[in-house]
Biotite code that builds the C-alpha atoms (Angstrom):
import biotite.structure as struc

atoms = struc.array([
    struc.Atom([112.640, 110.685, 81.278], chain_id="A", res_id=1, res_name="UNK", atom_name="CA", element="C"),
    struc.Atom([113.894, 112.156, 78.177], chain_id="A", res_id=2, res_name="UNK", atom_name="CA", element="C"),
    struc.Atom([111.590, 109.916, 75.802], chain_id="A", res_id=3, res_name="UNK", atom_name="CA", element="C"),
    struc.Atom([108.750, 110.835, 78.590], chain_id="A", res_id=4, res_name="UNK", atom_name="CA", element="C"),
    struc.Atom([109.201, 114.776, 77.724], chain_id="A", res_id=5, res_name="UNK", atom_name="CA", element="C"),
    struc.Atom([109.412, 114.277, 73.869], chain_id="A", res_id=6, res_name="UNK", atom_name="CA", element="C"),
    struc.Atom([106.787, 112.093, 73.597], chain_id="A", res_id=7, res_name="UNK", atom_name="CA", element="C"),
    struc.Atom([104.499, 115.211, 75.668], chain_id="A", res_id=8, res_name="UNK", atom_name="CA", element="C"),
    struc.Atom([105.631, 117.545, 73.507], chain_id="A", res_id=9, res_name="UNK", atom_name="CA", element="C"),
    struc.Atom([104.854, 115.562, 70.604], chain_id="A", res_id=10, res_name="UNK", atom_name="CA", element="C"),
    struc.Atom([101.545, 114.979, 72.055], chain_id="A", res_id=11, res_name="UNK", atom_name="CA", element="C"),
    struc.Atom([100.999, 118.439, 72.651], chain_id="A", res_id=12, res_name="UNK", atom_name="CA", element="C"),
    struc.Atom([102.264, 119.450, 69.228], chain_id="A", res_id=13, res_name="UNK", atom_name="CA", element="C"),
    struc.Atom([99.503, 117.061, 67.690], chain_id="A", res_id=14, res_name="UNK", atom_name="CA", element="C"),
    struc.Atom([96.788, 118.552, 70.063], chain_id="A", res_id=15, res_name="UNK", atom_name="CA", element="C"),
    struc.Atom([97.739, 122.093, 68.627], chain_id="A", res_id=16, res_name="UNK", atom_name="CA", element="C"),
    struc.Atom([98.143, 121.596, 65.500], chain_id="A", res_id=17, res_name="UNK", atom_name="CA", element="C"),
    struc.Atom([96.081, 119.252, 64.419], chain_id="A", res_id=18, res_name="UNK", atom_name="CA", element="C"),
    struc.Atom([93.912, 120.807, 61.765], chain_id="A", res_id=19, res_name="UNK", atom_name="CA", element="C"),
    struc.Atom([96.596, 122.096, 60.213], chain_id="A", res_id=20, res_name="UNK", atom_name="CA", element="C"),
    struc.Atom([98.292, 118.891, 59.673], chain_id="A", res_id=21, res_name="UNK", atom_name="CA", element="C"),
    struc.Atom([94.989, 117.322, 58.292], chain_id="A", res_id=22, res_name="UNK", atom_name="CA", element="C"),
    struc.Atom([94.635, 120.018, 55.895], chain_id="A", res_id=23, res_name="UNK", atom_name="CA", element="C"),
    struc.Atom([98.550, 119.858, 55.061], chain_id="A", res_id=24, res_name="UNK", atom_name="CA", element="C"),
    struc.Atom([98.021, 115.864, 53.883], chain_id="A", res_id=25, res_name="UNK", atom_name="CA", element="C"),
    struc.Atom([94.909, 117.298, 52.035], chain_id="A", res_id=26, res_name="UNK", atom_name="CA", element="C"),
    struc.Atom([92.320, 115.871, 54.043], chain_id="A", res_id=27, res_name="UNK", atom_name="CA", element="C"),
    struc.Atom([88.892, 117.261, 53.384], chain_id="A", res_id=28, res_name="UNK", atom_name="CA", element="C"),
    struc.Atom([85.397, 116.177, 54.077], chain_id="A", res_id=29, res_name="UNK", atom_name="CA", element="C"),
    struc.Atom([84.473, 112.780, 55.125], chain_id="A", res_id=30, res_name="UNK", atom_name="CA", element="C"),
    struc.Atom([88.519, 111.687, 55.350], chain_id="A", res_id=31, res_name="UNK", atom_name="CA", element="C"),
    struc.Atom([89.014, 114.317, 57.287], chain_id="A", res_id=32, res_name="UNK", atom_name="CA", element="C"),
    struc.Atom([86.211, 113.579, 60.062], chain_id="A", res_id=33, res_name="UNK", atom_name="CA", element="C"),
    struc.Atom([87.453, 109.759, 60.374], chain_id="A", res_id=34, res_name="UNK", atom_name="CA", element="C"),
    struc.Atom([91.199, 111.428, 60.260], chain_id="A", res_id=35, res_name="UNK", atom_name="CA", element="C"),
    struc.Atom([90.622, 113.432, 62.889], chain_id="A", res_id=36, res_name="UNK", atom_name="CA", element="C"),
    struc.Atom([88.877, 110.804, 65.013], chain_id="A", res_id=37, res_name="UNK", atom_name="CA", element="C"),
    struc.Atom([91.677, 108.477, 64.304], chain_id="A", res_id=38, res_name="UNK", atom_name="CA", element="C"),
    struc.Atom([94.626, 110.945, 65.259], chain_id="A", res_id=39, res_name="UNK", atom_name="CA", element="C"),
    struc.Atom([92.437, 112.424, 68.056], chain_id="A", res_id=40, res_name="UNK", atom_name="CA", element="C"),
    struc.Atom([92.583, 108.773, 70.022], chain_id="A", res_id=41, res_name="UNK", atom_name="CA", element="C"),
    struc.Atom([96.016, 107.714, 68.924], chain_id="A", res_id=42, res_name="UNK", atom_name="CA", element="C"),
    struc.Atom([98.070, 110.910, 69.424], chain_id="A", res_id=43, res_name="UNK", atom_name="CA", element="C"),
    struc.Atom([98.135, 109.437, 73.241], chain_id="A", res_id=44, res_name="UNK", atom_name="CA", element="C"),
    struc.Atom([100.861, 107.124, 72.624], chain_id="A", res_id=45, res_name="UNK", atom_name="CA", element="C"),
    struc.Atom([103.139, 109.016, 72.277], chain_id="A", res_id=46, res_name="UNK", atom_name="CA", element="C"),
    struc.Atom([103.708, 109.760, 75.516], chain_id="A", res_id=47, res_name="UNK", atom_name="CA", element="C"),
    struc.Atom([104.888, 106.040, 75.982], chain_id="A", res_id=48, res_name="UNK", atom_name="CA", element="C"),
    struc.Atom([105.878, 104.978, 72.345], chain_id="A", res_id=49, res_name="UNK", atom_name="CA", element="C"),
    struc.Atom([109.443, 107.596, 72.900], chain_id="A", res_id=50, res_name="UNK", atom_name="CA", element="C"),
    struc.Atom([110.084, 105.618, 76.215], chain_id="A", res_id=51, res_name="UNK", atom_name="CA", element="C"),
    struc.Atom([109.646, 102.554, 74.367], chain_id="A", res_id=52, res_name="UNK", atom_name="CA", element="C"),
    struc.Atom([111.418, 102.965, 71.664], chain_id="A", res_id=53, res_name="UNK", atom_name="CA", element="C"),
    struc.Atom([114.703, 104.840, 73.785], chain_id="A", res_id=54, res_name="UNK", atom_name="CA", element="C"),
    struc.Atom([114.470, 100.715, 75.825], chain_id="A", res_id=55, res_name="UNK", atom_name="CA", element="C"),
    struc.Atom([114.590, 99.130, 72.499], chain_id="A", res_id=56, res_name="UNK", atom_name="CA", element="C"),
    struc.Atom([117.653, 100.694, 71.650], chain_id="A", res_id=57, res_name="UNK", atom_name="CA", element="C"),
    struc.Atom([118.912, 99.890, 74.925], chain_id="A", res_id=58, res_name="UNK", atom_name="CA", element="C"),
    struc.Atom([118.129, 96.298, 74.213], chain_id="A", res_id=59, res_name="UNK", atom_name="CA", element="C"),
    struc.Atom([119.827, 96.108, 70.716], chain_id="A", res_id=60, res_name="UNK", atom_name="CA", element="C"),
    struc.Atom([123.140, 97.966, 72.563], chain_id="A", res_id=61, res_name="UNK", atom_name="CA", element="C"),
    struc.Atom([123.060, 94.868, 74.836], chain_id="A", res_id=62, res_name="UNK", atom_name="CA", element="C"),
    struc.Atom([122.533, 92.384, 72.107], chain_id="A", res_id=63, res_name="UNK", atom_name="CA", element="C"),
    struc.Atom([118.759, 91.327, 73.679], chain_id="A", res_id=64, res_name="UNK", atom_name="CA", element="C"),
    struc.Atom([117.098, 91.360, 70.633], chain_id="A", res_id=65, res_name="UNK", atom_name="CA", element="C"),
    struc.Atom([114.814, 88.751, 70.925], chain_id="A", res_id=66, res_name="UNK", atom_name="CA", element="C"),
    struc.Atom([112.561, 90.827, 73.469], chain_id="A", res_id=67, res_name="UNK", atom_name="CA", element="C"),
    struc.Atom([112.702, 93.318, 70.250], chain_id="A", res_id=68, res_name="UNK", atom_name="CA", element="C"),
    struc.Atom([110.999, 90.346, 68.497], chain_id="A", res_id=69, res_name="UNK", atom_name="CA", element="C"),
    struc.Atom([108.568, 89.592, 71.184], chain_id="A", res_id=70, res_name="UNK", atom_name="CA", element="C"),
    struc.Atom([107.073, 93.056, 71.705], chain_id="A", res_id=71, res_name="UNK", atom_name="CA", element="C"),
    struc.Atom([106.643, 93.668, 68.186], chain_id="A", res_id=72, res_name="UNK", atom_name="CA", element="C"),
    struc.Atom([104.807, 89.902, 67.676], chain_id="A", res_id=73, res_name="UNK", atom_name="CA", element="C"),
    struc.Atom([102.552, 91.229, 70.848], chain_id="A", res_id=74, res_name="UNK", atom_name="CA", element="C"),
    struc.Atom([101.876, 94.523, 69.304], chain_id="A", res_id=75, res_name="UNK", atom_name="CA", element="C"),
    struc.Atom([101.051, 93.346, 66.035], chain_id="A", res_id=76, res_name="UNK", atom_name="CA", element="C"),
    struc.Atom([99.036, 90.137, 67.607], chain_id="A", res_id=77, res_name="UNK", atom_name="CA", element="C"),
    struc.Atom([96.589, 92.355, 70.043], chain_id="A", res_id=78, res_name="UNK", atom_name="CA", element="C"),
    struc.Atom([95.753, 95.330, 67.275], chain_id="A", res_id=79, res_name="UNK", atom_name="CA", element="C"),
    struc.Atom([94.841, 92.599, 64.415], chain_id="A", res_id=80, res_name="UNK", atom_name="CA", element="C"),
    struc.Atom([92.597, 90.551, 67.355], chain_id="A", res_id=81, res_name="UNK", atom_name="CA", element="C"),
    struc.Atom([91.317, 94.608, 68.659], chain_id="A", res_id=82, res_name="UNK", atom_name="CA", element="C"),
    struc.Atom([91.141, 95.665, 65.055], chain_id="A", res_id=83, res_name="UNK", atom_name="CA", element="C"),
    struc.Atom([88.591, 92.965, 64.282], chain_id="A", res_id=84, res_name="UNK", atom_name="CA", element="C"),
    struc.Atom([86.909, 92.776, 67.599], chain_id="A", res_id=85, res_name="UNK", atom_name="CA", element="C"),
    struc.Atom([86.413, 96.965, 67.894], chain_id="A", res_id=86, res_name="UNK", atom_name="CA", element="C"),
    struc.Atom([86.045, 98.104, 63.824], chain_id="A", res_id=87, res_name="UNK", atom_name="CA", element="C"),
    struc.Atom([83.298, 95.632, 63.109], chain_id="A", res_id=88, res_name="UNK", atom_name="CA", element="C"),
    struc.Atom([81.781, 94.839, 66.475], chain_id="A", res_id=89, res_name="UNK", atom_name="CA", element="C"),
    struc.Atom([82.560, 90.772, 66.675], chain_id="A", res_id=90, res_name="UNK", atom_name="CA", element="C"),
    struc.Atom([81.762, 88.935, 69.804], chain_id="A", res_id=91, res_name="UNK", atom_name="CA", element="C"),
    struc.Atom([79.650, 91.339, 71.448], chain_id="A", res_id=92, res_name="UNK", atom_name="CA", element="C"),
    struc.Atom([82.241, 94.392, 71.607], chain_id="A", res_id=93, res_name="UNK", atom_name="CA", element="C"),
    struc.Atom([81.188, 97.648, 70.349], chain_id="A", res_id=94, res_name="UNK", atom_name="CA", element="C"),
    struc.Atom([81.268, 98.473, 66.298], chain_id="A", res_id=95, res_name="UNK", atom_name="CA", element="C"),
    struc.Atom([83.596, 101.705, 66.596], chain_id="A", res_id=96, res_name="UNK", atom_name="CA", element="C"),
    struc.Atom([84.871, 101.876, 63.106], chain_id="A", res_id=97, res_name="UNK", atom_name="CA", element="C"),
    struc.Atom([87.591, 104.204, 62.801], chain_id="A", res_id=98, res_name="UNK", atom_name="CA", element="C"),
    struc.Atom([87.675, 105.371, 66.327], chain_id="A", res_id=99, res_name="UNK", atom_name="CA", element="C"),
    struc.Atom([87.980, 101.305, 67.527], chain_id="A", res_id=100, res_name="UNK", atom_name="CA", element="C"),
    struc.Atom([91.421, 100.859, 64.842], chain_id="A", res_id=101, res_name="UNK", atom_name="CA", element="C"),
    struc.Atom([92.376, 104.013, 66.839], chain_id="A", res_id=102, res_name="UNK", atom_name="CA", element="C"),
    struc.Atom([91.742, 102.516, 70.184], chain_id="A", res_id=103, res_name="UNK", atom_name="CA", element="C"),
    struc.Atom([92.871, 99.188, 69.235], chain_id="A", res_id=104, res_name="UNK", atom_name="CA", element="C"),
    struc.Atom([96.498, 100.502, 68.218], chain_id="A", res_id=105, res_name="UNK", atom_name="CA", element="C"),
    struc.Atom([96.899, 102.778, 71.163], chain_id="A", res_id=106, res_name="UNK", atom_name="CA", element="C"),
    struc.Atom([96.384, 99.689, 73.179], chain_id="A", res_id=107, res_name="UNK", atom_name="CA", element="C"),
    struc.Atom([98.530, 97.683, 71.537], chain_id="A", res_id=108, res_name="UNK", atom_name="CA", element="C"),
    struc.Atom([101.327, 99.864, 71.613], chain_id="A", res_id=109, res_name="UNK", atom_name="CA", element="C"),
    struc.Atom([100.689, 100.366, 75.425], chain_id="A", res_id=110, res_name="UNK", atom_name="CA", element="C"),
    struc.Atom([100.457, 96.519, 75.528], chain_id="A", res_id=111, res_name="UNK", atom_name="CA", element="C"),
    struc.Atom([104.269, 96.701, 74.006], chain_id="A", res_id=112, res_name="UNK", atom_name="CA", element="C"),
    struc.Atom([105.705, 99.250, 75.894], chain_id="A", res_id=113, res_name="UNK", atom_name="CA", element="C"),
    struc.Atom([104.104, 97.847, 79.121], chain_id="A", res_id=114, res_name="UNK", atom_name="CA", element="C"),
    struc.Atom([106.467, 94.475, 77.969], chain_id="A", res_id=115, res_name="UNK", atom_name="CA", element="C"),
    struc.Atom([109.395, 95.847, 77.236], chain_id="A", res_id=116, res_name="UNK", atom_name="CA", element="C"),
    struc.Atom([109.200, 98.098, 80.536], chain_id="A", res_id=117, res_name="UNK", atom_name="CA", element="C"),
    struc.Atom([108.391, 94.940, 82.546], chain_id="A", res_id=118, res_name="UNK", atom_name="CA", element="C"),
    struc.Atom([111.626, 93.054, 81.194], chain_id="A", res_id=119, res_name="UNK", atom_name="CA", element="C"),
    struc.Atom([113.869, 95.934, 81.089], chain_id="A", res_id=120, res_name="UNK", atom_name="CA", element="C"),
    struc.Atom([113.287, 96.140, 85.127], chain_id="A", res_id=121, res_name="UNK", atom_name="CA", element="C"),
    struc.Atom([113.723, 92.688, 85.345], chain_id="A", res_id=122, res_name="UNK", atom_name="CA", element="C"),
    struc.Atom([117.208, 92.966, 83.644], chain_id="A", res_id=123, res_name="UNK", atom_name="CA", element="C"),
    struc.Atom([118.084, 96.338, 84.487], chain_id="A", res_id=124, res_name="UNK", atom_name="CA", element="C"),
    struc.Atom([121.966, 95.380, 86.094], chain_id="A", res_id=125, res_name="UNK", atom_name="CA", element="C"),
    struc.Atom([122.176, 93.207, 82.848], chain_id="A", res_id=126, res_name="UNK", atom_name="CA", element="C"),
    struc.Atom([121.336, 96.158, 80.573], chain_id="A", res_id=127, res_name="UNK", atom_name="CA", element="C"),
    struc.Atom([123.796, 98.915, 82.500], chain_id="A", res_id=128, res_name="UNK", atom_name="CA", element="C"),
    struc.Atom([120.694, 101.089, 83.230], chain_id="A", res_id=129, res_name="UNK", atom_name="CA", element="C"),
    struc.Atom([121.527, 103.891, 85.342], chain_id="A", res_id=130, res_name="UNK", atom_name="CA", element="C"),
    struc.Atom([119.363, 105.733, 88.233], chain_id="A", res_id=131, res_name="UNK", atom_name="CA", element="C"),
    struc.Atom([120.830, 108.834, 89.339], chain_id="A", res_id=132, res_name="UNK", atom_name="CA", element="C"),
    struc.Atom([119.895, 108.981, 93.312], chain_id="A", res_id=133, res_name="UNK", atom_name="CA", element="C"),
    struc.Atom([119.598, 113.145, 93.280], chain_id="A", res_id=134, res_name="UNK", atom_name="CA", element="C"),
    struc.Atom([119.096, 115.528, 91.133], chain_id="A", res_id=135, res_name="UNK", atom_name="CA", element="C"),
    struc.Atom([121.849, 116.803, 90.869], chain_id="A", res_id=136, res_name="UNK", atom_name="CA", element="C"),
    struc.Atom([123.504, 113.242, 89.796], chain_id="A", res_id=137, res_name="UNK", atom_name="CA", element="C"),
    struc.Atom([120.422, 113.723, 87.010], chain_id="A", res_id=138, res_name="UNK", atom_name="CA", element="C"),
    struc.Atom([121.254, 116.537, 85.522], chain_id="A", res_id=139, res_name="UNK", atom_name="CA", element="C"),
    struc.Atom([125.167, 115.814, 85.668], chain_id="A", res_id=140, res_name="UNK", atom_name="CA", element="C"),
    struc.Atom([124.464, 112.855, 83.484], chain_id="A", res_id=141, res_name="UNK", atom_name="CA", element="C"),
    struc.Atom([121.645, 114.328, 81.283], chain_id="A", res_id=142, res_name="UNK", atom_name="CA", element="C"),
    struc.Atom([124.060, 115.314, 78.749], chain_id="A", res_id=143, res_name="UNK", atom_name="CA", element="C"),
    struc.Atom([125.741, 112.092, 78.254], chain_id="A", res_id=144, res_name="UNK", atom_name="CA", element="C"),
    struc.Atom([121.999, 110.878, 78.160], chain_id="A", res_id=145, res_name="UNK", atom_name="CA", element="C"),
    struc.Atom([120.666, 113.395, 75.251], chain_id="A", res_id=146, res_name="UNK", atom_name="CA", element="C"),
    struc.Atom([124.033, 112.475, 73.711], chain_id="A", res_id=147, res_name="UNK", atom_name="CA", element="C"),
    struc.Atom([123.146, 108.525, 73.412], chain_id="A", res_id=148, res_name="UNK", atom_name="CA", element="C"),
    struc.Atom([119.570, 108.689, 72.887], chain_id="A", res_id=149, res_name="UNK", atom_name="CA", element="C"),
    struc.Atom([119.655, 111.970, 70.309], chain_id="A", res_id=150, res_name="UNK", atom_name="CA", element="C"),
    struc.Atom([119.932, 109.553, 67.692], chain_id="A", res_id=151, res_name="UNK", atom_name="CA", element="C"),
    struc.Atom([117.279, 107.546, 68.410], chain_id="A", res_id=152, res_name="UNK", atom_name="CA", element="C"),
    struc.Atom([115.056, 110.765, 68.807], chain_id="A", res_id=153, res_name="UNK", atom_name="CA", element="C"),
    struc.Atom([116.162, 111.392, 65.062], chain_id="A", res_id=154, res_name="UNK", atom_name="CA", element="C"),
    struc.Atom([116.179, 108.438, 63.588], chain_id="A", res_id=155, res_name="UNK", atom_name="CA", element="C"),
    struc.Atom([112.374, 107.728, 65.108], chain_id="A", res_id=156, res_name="UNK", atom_name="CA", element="C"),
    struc.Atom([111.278, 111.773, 63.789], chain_id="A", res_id=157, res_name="UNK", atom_name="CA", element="C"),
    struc.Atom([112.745, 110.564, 60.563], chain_id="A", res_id=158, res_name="UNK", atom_name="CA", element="C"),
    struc.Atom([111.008, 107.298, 60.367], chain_id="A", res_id=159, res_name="UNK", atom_name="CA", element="C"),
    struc.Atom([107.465, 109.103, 61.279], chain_id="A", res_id=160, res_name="UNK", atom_name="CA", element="C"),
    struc.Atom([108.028, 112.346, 58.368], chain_id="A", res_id=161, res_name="UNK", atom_name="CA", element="C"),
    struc.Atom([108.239, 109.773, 55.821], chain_id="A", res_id=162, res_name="UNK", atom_name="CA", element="C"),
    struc.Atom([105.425, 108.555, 57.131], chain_id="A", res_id=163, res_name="UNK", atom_name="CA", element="C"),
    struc.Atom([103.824, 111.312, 57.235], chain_id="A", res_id=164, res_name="UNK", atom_name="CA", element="C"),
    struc.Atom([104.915, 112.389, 53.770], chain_id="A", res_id=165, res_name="UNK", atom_name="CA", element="C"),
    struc.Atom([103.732, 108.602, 52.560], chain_id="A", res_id=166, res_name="UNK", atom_name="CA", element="C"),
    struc.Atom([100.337, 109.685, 53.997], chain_id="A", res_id=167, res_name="UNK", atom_name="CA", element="C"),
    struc.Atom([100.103, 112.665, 52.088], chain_id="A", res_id=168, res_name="UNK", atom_name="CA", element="C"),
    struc.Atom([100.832, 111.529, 48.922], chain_id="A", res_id=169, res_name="UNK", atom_name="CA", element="C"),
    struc.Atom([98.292, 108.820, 49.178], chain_id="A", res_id=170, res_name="UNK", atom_name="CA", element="C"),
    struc.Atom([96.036, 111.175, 49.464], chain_id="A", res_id=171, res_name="UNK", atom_name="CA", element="C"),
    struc.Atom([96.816, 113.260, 46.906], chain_id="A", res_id=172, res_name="UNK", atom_name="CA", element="C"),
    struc.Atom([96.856, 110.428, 44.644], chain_id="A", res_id=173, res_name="UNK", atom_name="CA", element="C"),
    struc.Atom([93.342, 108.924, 45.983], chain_id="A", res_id=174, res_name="UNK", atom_name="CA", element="C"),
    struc.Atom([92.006, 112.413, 45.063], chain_id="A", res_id=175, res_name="UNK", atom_name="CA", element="C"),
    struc.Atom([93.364, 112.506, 41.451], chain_id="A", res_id=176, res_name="UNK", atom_name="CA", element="C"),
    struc.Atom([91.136, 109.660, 40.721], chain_id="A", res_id=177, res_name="UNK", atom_name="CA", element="C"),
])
């Protein structure tokens, strides 16, 4: 629930401000039209990527790491096959460019999340997931459940600035040239 409200407001954060963070990176022109197609498609996953990533570190605090392994060899496997089927157009699929690498890694992702949700049911008394039965039980624990998965939250908005700083100063540098 908590990844499922961050990843919203992340999404809605995106939707708001996105010309303002394309201008920030120095986008401008052409790179800024295929940026804004690109972050237009993928700013979707979000809303499943925090939930995702909050079950990962569930797995790793039960020592299942190989389904860690898995979903990230699924991920990668379906956007390279996407990537070439929806940028160029192979096999009869549509040629969408920068809009089909969007598409193809907001699929992928799903195609991840969709894994790890699947086994995470499957191995939920395993794992020590809880379900509060009331509300009430909710928002008794939600404190003890902001306090284990606050981390994560900042360690994943730390991983995507540098990113995001990466981003900018490869464009910067593509535009000295």
């Amino acid at each position: 629930l908590l990844g499922l409200l961050i990843g919203l407001c992340v999404l809605i954060a995106i939707h708001l401000f996105a010309d303002s963070l394309l201008s920030f990176l120095g986008a401008d022109g052409p790179l800024y039209e295929q940026a804004a197609i690109y972050l237009g498609i993928v700013k979707y996953m979000f809303i499943y990527s925090m939930m995702g990533s909050m079950l990962r570190n569930i797995f790793n605090a039960n020592s299942y790491t190989r389904p860690i392994f898995y979903v990230t060899l699924i991920v990668n496997v379906v956007n390279i096959v996407l990537d070439y089927l929806l940028i160029y157009g192979n096999f009869g699929f549509p040629r969408m460019g920068v809009a089909g690498a969007a598409l193809a890694t907001l699929i992928s992702s799903f195609a991840g999340f969709l894994f790890i949700l699947i086994f995470a049911l499957s191995k939920r008394k395993r794992l020590n997931l809880i379900y509060p039965a009331s509300l009430p039980r909710l928002i008794a624990a939600f404190p003890g459940i902001c306090r284990l998965g606050l981390p994560t939250v900042i360690e994943w908005g730390i991983w995507i600035s540098s990113m995001f700083f990466v981003n900018k100063f490869i464009i910067e540098y593509g535009s000295l040239q």
